[in-house]
N, C-alpha and C positions, 0 to 999 in steps of 0.2 A: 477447467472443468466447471460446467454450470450445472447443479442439480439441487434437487429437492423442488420447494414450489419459489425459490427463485425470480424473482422479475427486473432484469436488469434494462436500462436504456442508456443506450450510451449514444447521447449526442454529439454529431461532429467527429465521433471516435471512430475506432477499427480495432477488433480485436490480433492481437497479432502472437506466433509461436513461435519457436526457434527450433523445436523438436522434430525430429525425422518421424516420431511414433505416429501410425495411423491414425489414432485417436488422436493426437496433437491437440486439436481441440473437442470437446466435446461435449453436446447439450443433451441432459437426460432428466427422468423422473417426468415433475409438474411444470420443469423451469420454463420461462419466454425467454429471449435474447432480441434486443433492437439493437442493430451499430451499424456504420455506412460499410464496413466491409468485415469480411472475415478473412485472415491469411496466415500460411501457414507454409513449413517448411516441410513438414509432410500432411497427414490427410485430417480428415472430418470426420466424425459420428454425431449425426445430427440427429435425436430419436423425437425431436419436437419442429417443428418449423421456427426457423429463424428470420428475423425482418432484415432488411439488407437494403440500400440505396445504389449499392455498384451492384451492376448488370450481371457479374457470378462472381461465385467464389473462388477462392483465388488458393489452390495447392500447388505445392515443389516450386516455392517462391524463395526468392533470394532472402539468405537469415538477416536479420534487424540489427542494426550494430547495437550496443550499448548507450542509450542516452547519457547516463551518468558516468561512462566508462570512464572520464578524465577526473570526474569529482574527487578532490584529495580527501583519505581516509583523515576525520579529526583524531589530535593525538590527545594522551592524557596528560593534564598539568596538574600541578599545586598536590595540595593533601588530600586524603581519602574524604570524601564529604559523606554521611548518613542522613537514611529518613528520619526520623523520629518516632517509631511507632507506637508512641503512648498519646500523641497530641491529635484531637479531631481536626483540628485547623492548622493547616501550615502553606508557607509560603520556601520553595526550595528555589535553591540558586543553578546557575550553571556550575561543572565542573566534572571532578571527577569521581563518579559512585562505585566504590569497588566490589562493593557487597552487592549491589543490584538494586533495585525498589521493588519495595511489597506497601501497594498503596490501600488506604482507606480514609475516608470522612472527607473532610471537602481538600484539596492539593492544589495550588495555585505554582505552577510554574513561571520561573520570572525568563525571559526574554535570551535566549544566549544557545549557548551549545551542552549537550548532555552527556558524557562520554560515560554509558554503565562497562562495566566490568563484572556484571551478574545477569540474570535474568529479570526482567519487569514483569510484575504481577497488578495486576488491578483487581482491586476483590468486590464482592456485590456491591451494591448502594453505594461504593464509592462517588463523588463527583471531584473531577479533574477537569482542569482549565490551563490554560495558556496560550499566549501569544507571542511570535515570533521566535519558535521555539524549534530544535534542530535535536533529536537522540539519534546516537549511534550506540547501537547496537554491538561492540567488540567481542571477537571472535566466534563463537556459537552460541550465544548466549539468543534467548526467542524474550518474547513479549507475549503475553497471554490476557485479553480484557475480559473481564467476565460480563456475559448479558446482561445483567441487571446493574453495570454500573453506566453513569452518564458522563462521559469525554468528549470536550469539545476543544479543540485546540489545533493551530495556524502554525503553519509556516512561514520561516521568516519570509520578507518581499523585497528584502537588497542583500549584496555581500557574497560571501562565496557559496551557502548553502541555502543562497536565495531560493523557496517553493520547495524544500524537501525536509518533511516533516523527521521521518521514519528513513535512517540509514544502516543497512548490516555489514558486517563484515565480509570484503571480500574473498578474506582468507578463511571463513569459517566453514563449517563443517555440514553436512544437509539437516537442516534440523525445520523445526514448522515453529510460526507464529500466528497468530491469531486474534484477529480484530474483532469485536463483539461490540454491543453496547445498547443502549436504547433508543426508541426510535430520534431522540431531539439529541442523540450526541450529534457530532459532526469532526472529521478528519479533514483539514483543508491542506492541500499540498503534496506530495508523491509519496509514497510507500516503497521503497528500495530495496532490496533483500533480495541481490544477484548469487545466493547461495541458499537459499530459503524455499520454502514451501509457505507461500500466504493462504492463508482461510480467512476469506472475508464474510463474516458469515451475517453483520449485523444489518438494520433495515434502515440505515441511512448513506451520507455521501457527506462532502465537504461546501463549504459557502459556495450559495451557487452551483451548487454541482461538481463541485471543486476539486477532484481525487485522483490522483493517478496511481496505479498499481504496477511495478513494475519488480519482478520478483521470479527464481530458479521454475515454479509451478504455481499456478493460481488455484485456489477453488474458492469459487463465489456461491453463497446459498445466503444470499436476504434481494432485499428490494432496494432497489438504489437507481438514481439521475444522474449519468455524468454526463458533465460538460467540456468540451474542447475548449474553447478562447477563457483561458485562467491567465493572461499575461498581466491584468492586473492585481494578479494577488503574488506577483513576483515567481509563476511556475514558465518554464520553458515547455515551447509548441513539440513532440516528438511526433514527427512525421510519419505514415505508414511507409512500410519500405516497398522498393519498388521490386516488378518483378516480369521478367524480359524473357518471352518463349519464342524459337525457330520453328516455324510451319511451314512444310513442303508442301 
């Protein structure tokens, strides 16, 4: 779902759905939509004109496998690690957060894997940083940024969770997350959440253009540039799927 005033571009990309619902995909409100194709496993509601490079749109196409569908679930090791939330400054390690994070003041994430076991919260004015950085998301637990905080942070670029920022739980439950942030944050690397509902709502994209969203339902309401060729920040190419009709 694209709406509100919306202005997405998606360079080199293709919107794609796996849903039989008419609506499958859908542009409303004030939104624009740029992307070389639209496809879908069932139909359109296009209430605004869409920009498009392939000659039409493409309905009752074959469903998209899972890009991620082999990526191994990270497990939890070591002791319960906590935020600290009396310190403005801090630097947190990899591990395993059982309580979840409730961030504020400036959060430097150090380089490794995340494994919450609560909810992630980012609160106003926060600013949050890191690089080479992998959270998984265990069992139904969402992630909520608030608009007025500033998050900039990379996925790793080798190893097994090389280019995926944001991982959820396979086995979790439908629940929504929720990306915000201000316009100089930036997300570089994939959004995962094959049980989720994403709201991407904020007015940026990742280095470069750098973002991929892949998730149970989208809705995008901000302004965003995405790029296809991210093979240098260590994300993998996800191909649009193909899609094969008999005509008499």
């Amino acid at each position: 779902l694209f709406s509100g005033s919306t202005s997405v571009k998606l360079n080199g990309c293709s919107v794609m759905s796996n849903s039989t619902a008419s609506d499958a995909i859908k542009v409303q409100g004030a939104s624009g939509l740029q992307a070389d194709c639209l496809i879908t496993v069932g139909g359109m509601v296009l209430n605004n004109p869409v920009t498009t490079t392939c000659t039409s749109k493409i309905t009752q196409a074959l469903p998209a496998s899972d890009p991620f569908g082999s990526l191994p679930a990270p497990t939890a090791s070591g002791g319960c690690k906590n935020v600290n939330g009396n310190k403005t400054t801090q630097t947190l390690q990899p591990g395993t957060y059982c309580s979840g994070m409730n961030l504020g003041g400036d959060v430097t994430f150090a380089p490794g894997v995340y494994v919450l076991q609560g909810n992630m919260k980012i609160n106003a004015g926060a600013v949050i940083s890191g690089s080479g950085v992998t959270i998984y998301m265990s069992g139904s637990n969402t992630v909520s940024m608030n608009g007025n905080a500033t998050v900039t942070m990379s996925a790793p670029t080798s190893g097994t969770y090389s280019g995926v920022l944001f991982y959820g739980d396979r086995t979790g439950t439908t629940t929504q997350s929720t990306f915000n942030g201000t316009a100089t944050s930036s997300l570089t690397g994939a959004i995962y959440f094959p049980k989720q509902q994403v709201n991407y709502l904020g007015n940026f994209s990742g280095k470069n253009g750098c973002t991929q969203v892949v998730a149970d339902t989208i809705q995008w309401s901000g302004n965003s540039n995405i790029n296809q060729d991210c093979s240098s920040l260590g994300m993998k190419d996800i191909p649009a799927t193909t899609s094969i009709r008999l005509v008499e």
